[in-house]
Steps between C-alpha positions, in 0.01 A plus 500: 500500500189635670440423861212297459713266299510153675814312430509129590772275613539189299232329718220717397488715824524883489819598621368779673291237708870291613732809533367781717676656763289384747555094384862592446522586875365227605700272303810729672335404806478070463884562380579689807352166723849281442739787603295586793522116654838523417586809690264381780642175512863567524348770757622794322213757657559814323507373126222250608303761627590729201376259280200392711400922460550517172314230404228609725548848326407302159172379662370859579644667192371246264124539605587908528586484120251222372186729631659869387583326171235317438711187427311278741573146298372120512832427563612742732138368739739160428812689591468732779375264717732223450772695569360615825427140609893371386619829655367450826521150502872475444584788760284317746622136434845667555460652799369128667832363334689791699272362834399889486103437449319217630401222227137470661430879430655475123287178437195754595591739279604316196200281549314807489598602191482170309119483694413862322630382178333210456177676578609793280495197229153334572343827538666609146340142373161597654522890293580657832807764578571537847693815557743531750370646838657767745601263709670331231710809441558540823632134528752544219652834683523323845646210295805793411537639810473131652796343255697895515532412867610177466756560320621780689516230768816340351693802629269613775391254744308711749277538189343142560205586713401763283533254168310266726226746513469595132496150439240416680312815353571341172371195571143652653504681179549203319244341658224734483516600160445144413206545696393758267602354225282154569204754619499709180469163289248309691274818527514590070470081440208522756359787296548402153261178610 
C-alpha cells in the first residue's frame, strides 16, 4: 500500500487524520489528568509532580512532532488544547483542595481560559483564527513553574512565598493575554467592517 493511500475508520474519517502521534499524545495527556489529582490529592508530591511533567512533556512534544511531521489535524486543534485546559485545570483545582493556592487566583485563571475559548469559538464562527500570542506562551510556562512549585510545597514549606510569587505571575499572565486575546478580535471584526 502506497503512502498516499487514505484508509478510513468505519466512520468515514481518514485514520491518518484520528491517529497521529501528536493526537495520540494528547489523548496520553487527558488520561494522565485522573492519576495526577489522585497523586495530588492524597498529597503524594513526587509521583504527582512526575505525572504533572510528563504530561506537560506531552504538551510540548506533541506540537514539536505535529509541525516537523506535518500532521497538524482538525482534531488534534480539538485535542491539544483541551488537554491543556483539563490539565491545568485539575492540577490547579487540586492544589485549592490542598489550601496550597488561593481559590480567588484559580477562579482568574480558569476563567481565563474558558473567556479565550469562547472567543476562540465566535471568532472561528465569524472566519477568524486567532493565534496564540507570546504572552500566551509565556502564560502556559509560568503556569508549570507556578503548579511545579506548588507541589514541591507539600514537602517544602519555606517554598510558599516563592509559589506565592509564581502564582501571582500566572495570574498577570493570565490576565493580560486575555487582553490580547479580546484586542486581536475586536481590531480584525473592526476591520473586516
Amino acid at each position: 500500500m502506497s503512502p498516499d493511500t487514505k484508509l478510513t475508520d468505519r466512520t468515514g474519517i481518514p485514520t491518518g487524520v484520528l491517529w497521529t502521534l501528536p493526537n495520540a499524545l494528547s489523548l496520553l495527556r487527558i488520561v494522565l489528568v485522573p492519576f495526577l489529582v489522585v497523586f495530588l490529592l492524597t498529597r503524594d508530591a513526587w509521583t504527582g509532580l512526575a505525572v504533572f511533567w510528563a504530561a506537560s512533556l506531552t504538551d510540548w512534544l506533541d506540537g514539536y512532532v505535529a509541525r516537523s511531521r506535518d500532521q497538524v489535524t482538525t482534531i488534534g486543534k480539538l485535542l491539544d488544547p483541551t488537554a491543556d485546559k483539563l490539565l491545568m485545570s485539575a492540577a490547579f483545582i487540586s492544589l485549592v483542595e490542598l489550601g496550597l493556592a488561593p481559590a480567588w487566583m484559580v477562579v482568574v485563571i480558569i476563567g481565563r481560559e474558558l473567556a479565550v475559548t469562547g472567543l476562540r469559538a465566535v471568532a472561528a464562527d465569524c472566519h477568524m483564527i486567532i493565534p496564540a500570542g507570546v504572552v500566551g506562551k509565556y502564560k502556559l510556562f509560568s503556569q508549570v513553574v507556578a503548579v511545579s512549585i506548588l507541589i514541591l510545597q507539600l514537602r517544602f514549606e519555606w517554598l510558599a512565598p516563592y509559589a506565592a510569587v509564581a502564582l501571582g505571575v500566572v495570574v498577570v499572565l493570565a490576565a493580560v493575554s486575555a487582553v490580547q486575546y479580546f484586542w486581536v478580535f475586536w481590531d480584525r471584526l473592526g476591520s473586516s467592517d
